[in-house]
N, C-alpha and C positions, 0 to 999 in steps of 0.2 A: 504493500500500500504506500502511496508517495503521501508524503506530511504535507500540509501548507503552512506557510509561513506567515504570520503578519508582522511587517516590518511599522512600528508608530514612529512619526518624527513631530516632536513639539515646534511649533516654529513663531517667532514674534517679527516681524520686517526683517525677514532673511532672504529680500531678493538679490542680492548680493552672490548668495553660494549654492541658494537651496535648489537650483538647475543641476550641479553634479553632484550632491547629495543623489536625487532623482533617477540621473544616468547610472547611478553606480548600484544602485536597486536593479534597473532596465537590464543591464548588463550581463547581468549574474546567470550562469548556465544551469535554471533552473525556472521548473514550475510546478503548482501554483504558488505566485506568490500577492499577497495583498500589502499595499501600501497605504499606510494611514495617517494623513498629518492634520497636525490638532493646533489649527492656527488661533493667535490670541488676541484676532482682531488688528491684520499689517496695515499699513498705509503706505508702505513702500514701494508697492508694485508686484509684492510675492504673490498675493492674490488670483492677478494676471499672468503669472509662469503658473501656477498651478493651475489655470484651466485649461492652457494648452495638453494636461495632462488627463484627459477623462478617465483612464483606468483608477487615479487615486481618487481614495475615501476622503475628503473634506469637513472638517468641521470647524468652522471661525467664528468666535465669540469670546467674550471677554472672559479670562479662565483668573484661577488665584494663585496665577504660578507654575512654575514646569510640572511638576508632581501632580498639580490640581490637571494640566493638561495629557498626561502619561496615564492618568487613571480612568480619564473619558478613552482615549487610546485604544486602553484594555477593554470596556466595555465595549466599543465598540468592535474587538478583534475576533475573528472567526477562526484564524490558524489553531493550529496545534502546536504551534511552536513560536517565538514569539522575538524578536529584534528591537530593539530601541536606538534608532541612529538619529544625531542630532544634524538640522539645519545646517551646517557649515563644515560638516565633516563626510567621510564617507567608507565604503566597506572597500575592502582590498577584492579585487578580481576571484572569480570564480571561487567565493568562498561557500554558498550557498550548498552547493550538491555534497561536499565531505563532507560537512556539518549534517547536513541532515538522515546522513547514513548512521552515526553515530545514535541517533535518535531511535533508530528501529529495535535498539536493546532499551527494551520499557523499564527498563531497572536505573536508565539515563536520563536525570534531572535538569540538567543543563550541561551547557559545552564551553567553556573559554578558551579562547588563542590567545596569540599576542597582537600589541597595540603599537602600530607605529605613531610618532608624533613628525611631522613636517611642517615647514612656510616654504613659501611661494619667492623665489627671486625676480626682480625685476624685469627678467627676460621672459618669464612664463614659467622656467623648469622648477623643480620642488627639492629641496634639501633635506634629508633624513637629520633631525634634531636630535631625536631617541627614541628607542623602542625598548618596549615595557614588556615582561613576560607574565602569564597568568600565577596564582597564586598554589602553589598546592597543598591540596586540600587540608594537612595537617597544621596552618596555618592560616586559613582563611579567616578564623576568627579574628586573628591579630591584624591582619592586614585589613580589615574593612575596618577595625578603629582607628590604627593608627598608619595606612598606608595606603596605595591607591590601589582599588581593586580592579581598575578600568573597567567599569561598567560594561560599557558599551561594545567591546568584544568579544562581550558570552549572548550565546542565545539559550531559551530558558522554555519549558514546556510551561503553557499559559498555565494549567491547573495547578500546577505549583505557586505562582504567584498569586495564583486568588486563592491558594491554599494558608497563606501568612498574610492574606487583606490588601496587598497592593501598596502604593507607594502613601508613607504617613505626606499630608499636604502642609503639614509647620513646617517641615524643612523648607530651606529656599536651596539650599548649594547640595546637602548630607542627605538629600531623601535616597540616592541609590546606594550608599555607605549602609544607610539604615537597613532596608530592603535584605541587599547582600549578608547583612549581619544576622539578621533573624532566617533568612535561610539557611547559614551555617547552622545557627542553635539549634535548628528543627532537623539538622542531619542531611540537610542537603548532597544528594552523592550526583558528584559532575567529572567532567572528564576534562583535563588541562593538555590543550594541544599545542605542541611547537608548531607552529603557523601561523601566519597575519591574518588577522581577521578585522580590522579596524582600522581606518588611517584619521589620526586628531591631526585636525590643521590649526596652529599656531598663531593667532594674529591679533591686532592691538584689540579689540573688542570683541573677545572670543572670553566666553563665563568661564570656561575651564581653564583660562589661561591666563588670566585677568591677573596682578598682584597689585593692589591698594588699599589704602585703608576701609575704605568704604565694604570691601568685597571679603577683608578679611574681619570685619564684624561682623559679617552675616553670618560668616565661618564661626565666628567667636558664637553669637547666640543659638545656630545648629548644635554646635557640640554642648553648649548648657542643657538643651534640652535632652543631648543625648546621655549626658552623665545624671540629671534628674530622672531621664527614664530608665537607665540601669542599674546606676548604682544606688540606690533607694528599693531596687524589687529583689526582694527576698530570694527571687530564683538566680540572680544572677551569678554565676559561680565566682568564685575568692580571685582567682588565677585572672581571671579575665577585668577586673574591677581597675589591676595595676593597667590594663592596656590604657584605657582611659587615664590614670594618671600621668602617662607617657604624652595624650596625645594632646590633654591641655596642660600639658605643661611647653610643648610643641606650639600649638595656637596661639599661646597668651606671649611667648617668645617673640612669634614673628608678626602679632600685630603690635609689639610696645616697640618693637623695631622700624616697622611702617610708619609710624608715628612719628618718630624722632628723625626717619627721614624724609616724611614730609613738614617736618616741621611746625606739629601737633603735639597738643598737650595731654596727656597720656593721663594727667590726676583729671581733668576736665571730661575724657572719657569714660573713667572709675562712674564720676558721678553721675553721667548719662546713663548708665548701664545698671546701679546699685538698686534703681526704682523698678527697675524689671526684671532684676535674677535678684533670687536666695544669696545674700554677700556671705552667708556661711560654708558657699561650696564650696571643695578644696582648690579648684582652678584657680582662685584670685590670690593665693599663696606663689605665684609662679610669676603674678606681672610683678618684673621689675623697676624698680624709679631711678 
């Protein structure tokens, strides 16, 4: 029996990229596959690239955020299998058909490769930045708090994700950290493959590449919520409590650093933030003065 796949792309004024996003779905030796983008109301013109496109699912309305957009996505997703690629990025060639072989062993939860990171030169061609390898699995707890688990080049069988409720919507940056993480607790068994499956492009206004103050307080209020939500529940294991020690003491380093070189005041930021987090969690032991 051949899987389908539904690939969701959240997108906000991504007429810029969201053309080879598109072709690189088109591309893939492989079918059936459904394309789902979950626009959040563009004015850019992305609108107009995506009608030239009839096969894709459309939905554009005002959403509360990528996660708020990713879980309309999912309800709307018919595959058996499920991709999340963003607006500005794209899949590596012919990934589609080995991934999906791996899928016909029902005992296979999801699949991760590896993630190239690239930008674009001047002339058109593309320069490999870095690439990232999947996590394996004896580790994947630690890696989704305190490292990157590059989302976006696993693909994942839909009833598993609405089997742990789909992406939480208070994150704004950590909702796929989050995700990934309660999949681990729940025993997620996947398969880490040496091969590209993702290619992140690199660029000045790119979320996942972004570093500022502004981007690393959202980061900063993500993980408060993520250490209120683990480390206060009783179920959380002892061993895994230190990852989060690790990873705000990591965030709260490189946003007091972002500060000082933007030339921001860091006690001024204390007091922004004191009216809306618990100041007794252990994270604010880590900002230095």
């Amino acid at each position: 029996m051949t899987l389908k796949i539904s690939v969701i792309t959240p997108s906000l004024n991504s007429a810029k990229y969201i053309e080879v996003a598109i072709q690189s779905v088109l591309s893939q030796n492989y079918f059936p596959v459904e394309h789902i983008v979950v626009d959040g109301g563009s004015i850019d013109g992305t609108l107009g690239i995506l009608a030239r496109y009839p096969h894709i699912k459309v939905m554009s309305e005002p959403d509360q955020g990528m996660y708020d957009a990713l879980n309309k996505g999912l309800r709307l997703a018919q595959g058996e299998i499920i991709g999340f690629l963003n607006a500005d990025d794209l899949y590596a060639s012919n990934v589609f058909k080995p991934v999906m072989e791996y899928f016909h062993n029902e005992d296979v939860d999801a699949v991760s490769g590896k993630a190239r990171i690239f930008e674009e030169e001047k002339d058109g061609s593309s320069k490999t930045v870095l690439e990232l390898s999947p996590s394996h699995p004896d580790k994947l707890v630690e890696i989704a708090i305190t490292g990157s688990t590059i989302f976006n080049a696993w693909f994942y069988r839909r009833s598993i994700i609405h089997q742990v409720g789909g992406f939480d919507q208070r994150y704004k940056i950590s909702g796929d950290a989050d995700l990934i993480l309660r999949l681990a607790l729940m025993g997620i068994n996947y398969l880490a493959i040496d091969s590209v499956h993702y290619l992140y492009r690199q660029h000045k206004d790119s979320l996942t590449f972004q570093v500022n103050s502004d981007k690393l307080l959202k980061t900063f209020k993500d993980h408060s919520l993520f250490i209120k939500k683990y480390i206060s529940s009783a179920e959380t294991p002892h061993d895994m409590k230190a990852f989060f020690n690790v990873l705000h003491a990591n965030t709260c380093s490189a946003l007091s650093s972002q500060y000082r070189s933007e030339g921001k005041d860091l006690r001024s930021f204390l007091w922004k933030v004191r009216a809306s987090f618990d100041i007794s969690l252990p994270i604010f032991k880590y900002l230095a003065f």
